[in-house]
C-alpha positions as CSV (number, residue, x, y, z in Angstrom):
1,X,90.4,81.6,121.1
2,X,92.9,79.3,119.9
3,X,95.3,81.7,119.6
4,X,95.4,81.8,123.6
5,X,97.1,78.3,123.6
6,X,99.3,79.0,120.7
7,X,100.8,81.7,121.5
8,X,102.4,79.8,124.4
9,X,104.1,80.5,127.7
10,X,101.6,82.7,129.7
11,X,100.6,86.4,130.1
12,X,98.6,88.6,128.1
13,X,97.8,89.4,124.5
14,X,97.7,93.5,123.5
15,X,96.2,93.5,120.3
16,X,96.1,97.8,119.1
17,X,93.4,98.5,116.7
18,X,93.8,101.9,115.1
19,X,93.1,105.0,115.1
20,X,92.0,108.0,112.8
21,X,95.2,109.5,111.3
22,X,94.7,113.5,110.5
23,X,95.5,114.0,106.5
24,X,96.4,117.6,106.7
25,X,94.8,118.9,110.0
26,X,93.4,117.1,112.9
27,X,89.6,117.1,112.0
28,X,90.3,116.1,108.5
29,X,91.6,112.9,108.6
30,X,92.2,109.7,105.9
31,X,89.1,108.4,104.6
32,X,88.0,105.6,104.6
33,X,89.0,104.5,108.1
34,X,91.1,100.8,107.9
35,X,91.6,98.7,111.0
36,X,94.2,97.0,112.0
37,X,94.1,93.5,110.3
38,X,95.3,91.6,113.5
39,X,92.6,93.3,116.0
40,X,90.4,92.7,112.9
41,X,91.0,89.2,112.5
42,X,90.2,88.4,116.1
43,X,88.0,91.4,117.4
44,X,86.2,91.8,114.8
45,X,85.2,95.5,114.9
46,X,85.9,98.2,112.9
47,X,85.6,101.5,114.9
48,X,88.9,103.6,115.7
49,X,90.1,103.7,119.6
50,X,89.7,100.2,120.9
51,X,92.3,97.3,121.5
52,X,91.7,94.1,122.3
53,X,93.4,92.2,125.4
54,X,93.7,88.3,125.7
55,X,94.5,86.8,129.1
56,X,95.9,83.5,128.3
57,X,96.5,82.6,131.9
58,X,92.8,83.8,132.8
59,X,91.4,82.6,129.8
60,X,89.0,85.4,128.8
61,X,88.9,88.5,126.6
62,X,88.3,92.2,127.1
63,X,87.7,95.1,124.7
64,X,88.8,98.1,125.7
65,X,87.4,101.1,124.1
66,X,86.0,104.8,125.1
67,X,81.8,105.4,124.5
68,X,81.9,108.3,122.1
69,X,80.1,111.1,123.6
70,X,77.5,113.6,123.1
71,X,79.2,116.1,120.7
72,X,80.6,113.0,118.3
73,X,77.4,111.9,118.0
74,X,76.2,115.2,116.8
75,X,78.6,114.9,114.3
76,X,78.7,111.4,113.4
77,X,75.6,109.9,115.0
78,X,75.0,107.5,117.2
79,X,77.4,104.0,117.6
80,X,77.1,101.0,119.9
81,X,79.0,100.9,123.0
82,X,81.9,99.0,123.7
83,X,80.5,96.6,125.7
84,X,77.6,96.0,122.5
85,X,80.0,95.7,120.6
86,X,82.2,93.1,122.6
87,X,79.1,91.4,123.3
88,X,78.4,91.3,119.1
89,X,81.8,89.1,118.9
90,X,81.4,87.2,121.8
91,X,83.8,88.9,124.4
92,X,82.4,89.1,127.8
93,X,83.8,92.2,129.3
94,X,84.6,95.5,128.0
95,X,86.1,98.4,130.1
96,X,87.2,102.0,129.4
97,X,90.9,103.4,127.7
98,X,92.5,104.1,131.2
99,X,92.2,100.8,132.1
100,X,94.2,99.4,129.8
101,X,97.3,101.3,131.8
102,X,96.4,99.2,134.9
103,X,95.7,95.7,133.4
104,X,99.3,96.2,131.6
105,X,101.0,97.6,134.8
106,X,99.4,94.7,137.4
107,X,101.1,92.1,134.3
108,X,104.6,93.8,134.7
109,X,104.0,94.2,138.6
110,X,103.3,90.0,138.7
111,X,106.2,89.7,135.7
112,X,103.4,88.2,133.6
113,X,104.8,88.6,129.5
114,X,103.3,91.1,127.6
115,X,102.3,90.1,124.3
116,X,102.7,92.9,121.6
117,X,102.8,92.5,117.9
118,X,105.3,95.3,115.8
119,X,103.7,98.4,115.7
120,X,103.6,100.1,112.4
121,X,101.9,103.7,113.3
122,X,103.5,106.2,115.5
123,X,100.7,107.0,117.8
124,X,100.4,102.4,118.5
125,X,104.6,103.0,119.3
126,X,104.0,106.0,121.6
127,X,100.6,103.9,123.7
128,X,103.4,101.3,123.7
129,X,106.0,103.3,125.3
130,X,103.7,104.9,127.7
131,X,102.3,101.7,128.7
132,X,105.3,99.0,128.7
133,X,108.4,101.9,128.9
134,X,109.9,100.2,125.6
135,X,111.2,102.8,123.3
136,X,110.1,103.2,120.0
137,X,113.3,102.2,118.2
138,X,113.3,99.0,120.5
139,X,109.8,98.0,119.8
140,X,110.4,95.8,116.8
141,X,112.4,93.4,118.8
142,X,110.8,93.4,121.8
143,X,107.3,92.2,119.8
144,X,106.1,88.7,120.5
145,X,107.4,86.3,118.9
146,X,105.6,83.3,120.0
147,X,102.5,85.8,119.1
148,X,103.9,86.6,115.7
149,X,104.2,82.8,115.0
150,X,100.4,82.1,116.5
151,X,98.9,84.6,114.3
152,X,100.8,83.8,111.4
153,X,100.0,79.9,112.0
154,X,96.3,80.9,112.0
155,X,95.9,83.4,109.3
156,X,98.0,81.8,106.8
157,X,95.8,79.0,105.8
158,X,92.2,80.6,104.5
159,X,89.0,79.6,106.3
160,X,86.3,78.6,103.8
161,X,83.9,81.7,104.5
162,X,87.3,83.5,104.1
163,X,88.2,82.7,100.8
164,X,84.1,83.3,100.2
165,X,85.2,86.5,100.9
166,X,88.0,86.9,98.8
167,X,86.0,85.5,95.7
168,X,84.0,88.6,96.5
169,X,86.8,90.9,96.5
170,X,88.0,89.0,92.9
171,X,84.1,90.4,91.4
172,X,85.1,93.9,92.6
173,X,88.3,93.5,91.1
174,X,87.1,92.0,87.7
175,X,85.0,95.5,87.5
176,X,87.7,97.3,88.2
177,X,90.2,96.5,85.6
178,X,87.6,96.0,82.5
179,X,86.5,99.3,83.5
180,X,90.3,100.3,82.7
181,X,90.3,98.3,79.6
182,X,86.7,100.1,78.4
183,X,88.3,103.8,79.2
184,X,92.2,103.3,77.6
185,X,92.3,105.1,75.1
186,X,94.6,107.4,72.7
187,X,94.5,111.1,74.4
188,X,92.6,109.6,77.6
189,X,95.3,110.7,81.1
190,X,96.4,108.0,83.1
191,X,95.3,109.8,85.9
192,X,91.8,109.7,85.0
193,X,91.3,105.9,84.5
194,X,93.3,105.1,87.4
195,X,90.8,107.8,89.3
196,X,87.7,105.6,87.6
197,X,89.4,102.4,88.5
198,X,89.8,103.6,92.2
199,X,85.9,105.0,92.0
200,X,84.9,101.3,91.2
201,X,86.8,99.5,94.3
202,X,85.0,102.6,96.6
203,X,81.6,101.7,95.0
204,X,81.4,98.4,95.2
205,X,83.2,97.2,98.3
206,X,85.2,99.2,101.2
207,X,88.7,100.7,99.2
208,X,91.4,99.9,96.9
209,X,93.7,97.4,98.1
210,X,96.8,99.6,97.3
211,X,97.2,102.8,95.4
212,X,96.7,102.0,92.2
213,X,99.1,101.6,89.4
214,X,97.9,102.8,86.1
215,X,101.1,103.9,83.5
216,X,102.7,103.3,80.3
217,X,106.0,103.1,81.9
218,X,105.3,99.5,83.3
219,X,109.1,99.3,84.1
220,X,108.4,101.3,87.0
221,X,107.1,98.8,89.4
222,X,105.4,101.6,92.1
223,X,104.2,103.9,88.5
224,X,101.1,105.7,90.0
225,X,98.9,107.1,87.3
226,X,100.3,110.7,86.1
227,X,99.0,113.9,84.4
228,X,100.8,112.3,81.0
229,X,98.3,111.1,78.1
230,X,98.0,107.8,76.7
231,X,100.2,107.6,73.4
232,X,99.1,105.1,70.7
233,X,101.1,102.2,70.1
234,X,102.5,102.0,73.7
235,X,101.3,99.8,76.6
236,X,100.0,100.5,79.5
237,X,99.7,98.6,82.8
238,X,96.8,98.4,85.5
239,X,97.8,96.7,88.8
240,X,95.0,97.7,91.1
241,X,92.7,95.4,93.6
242,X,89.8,95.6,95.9
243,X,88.9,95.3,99.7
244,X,85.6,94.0,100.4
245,X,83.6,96.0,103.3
246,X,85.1,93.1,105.5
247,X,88.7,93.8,104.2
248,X,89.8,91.3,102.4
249,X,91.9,91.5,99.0
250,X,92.2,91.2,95.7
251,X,95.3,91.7,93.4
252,X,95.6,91.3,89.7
253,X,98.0,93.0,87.4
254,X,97.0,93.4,83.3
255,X,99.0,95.0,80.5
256,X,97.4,95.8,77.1
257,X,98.1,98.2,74.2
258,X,96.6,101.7,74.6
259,X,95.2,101.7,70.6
260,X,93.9,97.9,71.6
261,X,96.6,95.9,68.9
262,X,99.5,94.4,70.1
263,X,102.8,95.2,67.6
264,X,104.7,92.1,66.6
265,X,107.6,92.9,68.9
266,X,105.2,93.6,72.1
267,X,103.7,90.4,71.6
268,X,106.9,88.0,71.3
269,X,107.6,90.3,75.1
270,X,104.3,89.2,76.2
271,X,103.7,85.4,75.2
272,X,106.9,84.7,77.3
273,X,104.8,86.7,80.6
274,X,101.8,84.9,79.8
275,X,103.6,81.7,79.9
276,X,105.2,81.9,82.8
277,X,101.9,83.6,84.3
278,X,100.1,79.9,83.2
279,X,102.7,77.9,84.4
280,X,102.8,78.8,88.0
281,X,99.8,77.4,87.8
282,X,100.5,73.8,86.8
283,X,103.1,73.4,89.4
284,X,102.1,75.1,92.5
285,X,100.5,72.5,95.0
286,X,100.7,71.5,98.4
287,X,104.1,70.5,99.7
288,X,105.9,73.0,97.3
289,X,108.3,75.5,98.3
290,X,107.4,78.7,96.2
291,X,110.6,79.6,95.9
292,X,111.1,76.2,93.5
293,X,108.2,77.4,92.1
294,X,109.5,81.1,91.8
295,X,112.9,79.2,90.0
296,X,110.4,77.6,87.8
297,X,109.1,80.2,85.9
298,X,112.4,81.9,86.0
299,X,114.0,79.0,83.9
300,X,111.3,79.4,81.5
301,X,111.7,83.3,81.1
302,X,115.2,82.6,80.6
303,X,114.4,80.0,78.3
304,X,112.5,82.3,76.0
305,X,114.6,85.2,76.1
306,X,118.1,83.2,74.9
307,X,115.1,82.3,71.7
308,X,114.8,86.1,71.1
309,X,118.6,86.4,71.7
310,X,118.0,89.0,74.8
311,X,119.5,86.2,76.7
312,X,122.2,83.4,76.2
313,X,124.9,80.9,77.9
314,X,123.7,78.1,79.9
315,X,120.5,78.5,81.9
316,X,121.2,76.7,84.9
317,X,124.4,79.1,85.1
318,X,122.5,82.2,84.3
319,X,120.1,81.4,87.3
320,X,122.7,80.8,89.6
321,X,124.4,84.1,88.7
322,X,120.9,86.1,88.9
323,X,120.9,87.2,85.5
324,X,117.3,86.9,84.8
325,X,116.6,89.7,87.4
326,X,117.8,91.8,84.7
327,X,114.1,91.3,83.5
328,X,112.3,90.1,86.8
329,X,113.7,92.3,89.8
330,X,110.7,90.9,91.9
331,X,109.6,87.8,93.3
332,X,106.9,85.8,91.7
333,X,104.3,86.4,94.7
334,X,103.4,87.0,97.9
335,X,100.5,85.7,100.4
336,X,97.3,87.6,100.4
337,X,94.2,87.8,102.5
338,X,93.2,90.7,104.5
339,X,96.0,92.3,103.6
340,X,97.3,92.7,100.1
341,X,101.0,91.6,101.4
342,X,99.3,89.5,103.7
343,X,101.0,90.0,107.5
344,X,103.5,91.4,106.0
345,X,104.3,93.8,109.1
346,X,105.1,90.7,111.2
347,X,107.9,90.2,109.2
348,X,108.4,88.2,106.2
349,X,111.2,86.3,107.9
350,X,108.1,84.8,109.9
351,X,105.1,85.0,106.9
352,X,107.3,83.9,103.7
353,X,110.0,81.7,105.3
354,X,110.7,79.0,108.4
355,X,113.9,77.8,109.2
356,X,113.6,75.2,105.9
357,X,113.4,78.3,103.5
358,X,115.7,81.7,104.3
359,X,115.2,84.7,102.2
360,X,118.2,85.8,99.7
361,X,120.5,88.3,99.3
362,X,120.6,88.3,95.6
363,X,119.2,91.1,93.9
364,X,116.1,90.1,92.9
365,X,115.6,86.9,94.8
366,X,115.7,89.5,97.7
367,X,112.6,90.6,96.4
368,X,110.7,87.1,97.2
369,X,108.5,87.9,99.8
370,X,107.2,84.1,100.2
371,X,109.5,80.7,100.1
372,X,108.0,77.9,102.2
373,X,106.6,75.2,101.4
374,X,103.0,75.4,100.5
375,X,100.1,74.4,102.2
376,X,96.4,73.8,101.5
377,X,94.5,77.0,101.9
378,X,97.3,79.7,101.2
379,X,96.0,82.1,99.2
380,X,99.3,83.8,96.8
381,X,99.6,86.0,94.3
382,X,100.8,84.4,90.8
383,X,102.8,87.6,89.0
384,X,105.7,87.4,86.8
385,X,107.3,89.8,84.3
386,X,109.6,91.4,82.2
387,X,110.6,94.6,82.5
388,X,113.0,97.1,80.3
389,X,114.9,99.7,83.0
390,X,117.1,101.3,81.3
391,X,119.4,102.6,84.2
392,X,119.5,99.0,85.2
393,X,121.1,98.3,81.3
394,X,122.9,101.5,82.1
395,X,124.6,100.3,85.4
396,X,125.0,96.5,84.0
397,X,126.3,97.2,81.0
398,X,128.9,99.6,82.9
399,X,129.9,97.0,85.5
400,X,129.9,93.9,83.1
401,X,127.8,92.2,85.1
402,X,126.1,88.8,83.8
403,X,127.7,89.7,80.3
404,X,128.0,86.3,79.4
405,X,124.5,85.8,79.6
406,X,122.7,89.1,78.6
407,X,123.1,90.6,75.2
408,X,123.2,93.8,75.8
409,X,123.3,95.6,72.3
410,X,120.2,94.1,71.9
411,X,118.9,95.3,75.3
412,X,119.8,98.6,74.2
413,X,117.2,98.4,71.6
414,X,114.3,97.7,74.1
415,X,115.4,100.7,76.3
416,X,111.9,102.3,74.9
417,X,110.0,99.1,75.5
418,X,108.4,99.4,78.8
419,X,107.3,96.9,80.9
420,X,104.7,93.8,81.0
421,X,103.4,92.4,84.4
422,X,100.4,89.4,84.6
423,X,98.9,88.8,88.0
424,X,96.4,87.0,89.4
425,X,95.1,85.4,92.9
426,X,96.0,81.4,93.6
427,X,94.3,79.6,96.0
428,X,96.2,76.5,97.5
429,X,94.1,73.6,96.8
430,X,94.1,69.8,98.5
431,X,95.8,68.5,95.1
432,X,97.1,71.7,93.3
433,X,95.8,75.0,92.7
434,X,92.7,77.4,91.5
435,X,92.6,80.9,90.3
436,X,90.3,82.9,92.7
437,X,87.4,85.3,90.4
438,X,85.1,83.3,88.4
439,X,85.3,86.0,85.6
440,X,88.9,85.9,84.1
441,X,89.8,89.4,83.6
442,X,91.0,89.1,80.2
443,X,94.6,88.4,79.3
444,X,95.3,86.3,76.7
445,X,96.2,88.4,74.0
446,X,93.4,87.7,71.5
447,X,90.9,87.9,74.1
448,X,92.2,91.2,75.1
449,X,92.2,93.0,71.6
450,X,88.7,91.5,71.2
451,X,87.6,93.1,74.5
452,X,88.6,96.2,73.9
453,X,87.4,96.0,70.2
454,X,84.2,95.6,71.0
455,X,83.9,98.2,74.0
């Protein structure tokens, strides 16, 4: 495996896959079971209880892993054995849990580096401190490094059978929002579409991608779909995506009126989104830092809000000061693959940024999970908005902050407003970029009203 060589220095790789996680008692645990996305990547299977070792100094692999026995089976039939199952992915040897203990010990013993990623599940922190004696609250800084850096080398830039994959996750994910648009309604819950849009992702591929969000108070970034009743002449927003049965993601975000007819006001809101949304794509390419291109479709917001008068002063200035996170209190994307947040858990320090391109401080900008430069084959999510919070007016409007270039009498007239969010998958192309899905889920706001028109 490449990843041997560019991981550097010497040692060996600990790659933890997962295991089952009890819901609310130990035999009932989360369903469906997800691996981790790391031992995924470069293990390839998918049962609980297994991690994966790489020597680089040895140059081989082992998968380590317990036979289930006879009383599993009975329950959950019979599985391959570990050392099938290495032998499917092309890993030589395969030996039981307890040996994990002395392969990691005889690496200390010869002060051979022990390559960890950061853990992000209690029980992977507690193997970790009974195997290596680092404590849980010290485990974050004592990961890898040079490992983060190989894997996220190798995982940023999409394989071609990878983004095959991803296109397949974008087909799922086309059925799962029209289904939304078919079912939203007058009188219909929230909490039943978003269970329908959740049914669709289950059905067709492995799980959603992320709890769904389904509300009508699209301000609310995180709103997972309530008890509350759709109200005609309000909006309602669907951000919900797919895994495929091999785990990889997609992630699109659609706002539409709940009677199916935009009002006058919602649609001067929305043109601006859908603008923005469109131009991401005419100036993301290779090259690129996304953060320029994140600052690009700021300056346009900004530039069609001072033309409804909800902003005003000088636009360079109003940037600068951070003013148009009044409206967009996020980033524009984030990288995407097999997970939604691609790699996210390594640290976006690592995933989003380099030493070119630092993260900010500034609220909002502190919300860009991805900066650096572009390259061919990164896979990002393209998602701007505008947003109405009114205890955001509230604490603005109290502080004075960015007065000169917010009006906010007239922000206090869009308190009941909402919130409008556009999002769909880019794929980093040789000379610019592509939408992934060959079905647009409809967005443009003629083609939405005729959608749900005629459904």
């Amino acid at each position: 495996m490449r990843l041997m060589v560019e991981s550097g220095n010497n040692g060996i790789i600990v790659l933890f896959g997962n295991n089952d996680a009890p819901c609310n008692f130990p035999n009932n645990t989360y369903y469906p079971f997800r691996q981790d996305s790391a031992f995924l990547y470069y293990f390839g299977q998918n049962r609980d209880g297994l991690v994966g070792i790489i020597d680089i100094d040895n140059n081989k692999e082992i998968l380590i892993g317990d036979d289930i026995d006879i009383e599993d089976i009975v329950w959950y039939g019979s599985v391959d054995s570990v050392s099938d199952m290495a032998a499917q992915v092309g890993v030589a040897e395969s030996a039981p849990m307890k040996a994990l203990r002395t392969i990691c010990a005889d690496a200390l013993k010869a002060k051979r580096t022990v390559h960890f990623l950061p853990p992000y599940r209690y029980d992977t922190k507690l193997q970790i401190f009974e195997l290596l004696g680092i404590h849980p609250s010290q485990q974050k800084d004592a990961a890898s490094v040079a490992l983060i850096k190989a894997v996220v080398k190798m995982r940023s830039q999409k394989t071609p059978e990878e983004i095959e994959e991803l296109e397949r996750a974008a087909v799922i994910g086309y059925k799962m929002h029209t289904t939304a648009m078919r079912l939203t309604k007058p009188g219909v819950t929230e909490k039943f579409i978003g269970g329908q849009v959740d049914g669709v992702a289950n059905s067709y591929g492995a799980m959603v991608s992320f709890p769904t969000i389904f509300s009508q108070h699209g301000e609310i970034m995180h709103g997972n779909p309530s008890m509350a009743e759709l109200e005609d002449g309000r909006l309602v927003l669907c951000d919900a995506g797919a895994e495929t049965i091999n785990n990889y993601c997609s992630d699109n975000t659609r706002t539409y009126p709940v009677n199916g007819k935009f009002t006058q006001r919602q649609l001067e809101i929305y043109s601006i989104v859908e603008a923005c949304h469109d131009h991401a794509l005419e100036v993301a390419k290779p090259g690129v830092k996304w953060r320029d291109v994140h600052f690009s479709v700021c300056r346009l917001m900004t530039e069609r809000l001072k033309e409804l008068g909800l902003m005003k002063g000088d636009t360079d200035a109003a940037l600068e000061a951070g003013a148009h996170a009044m409206f967009l209190p996020h980033g524009l994307g984030h990288m995407m693959g097999m997970d939604v947040h691609d790699m996210e858990g390594l640290g976006q320090n690592y995933v989003g940024f380099d030493d070119e391109v630092q993260p900010s401080t500034q609220f909002g900008t502190n919300a860009l999970r991805l900066g650096r430069r572009l390259q061919e084959g990164f896979v990002v999510t393209d998602e701007p908005g505008i947003y109405f919070i009114p205890s955001l007016i509230d604490d603005w409007k109290a502080k004075g902050h960015c007065k000169d270039f917010l009006n906010f009498d007239m922000l206090e007239t869009y308190k009941d407003f909402g919130g409008i969010r556009i999002e769909d998958d880019l794929l980093i192309t040789k000379d610019g970029c592509r939408f992934i899905g060959k079905d647009r889920i409809p967005y443009h706001p003629k083609d939405i009203e005729a959608f749900m028109a005629n459904n």
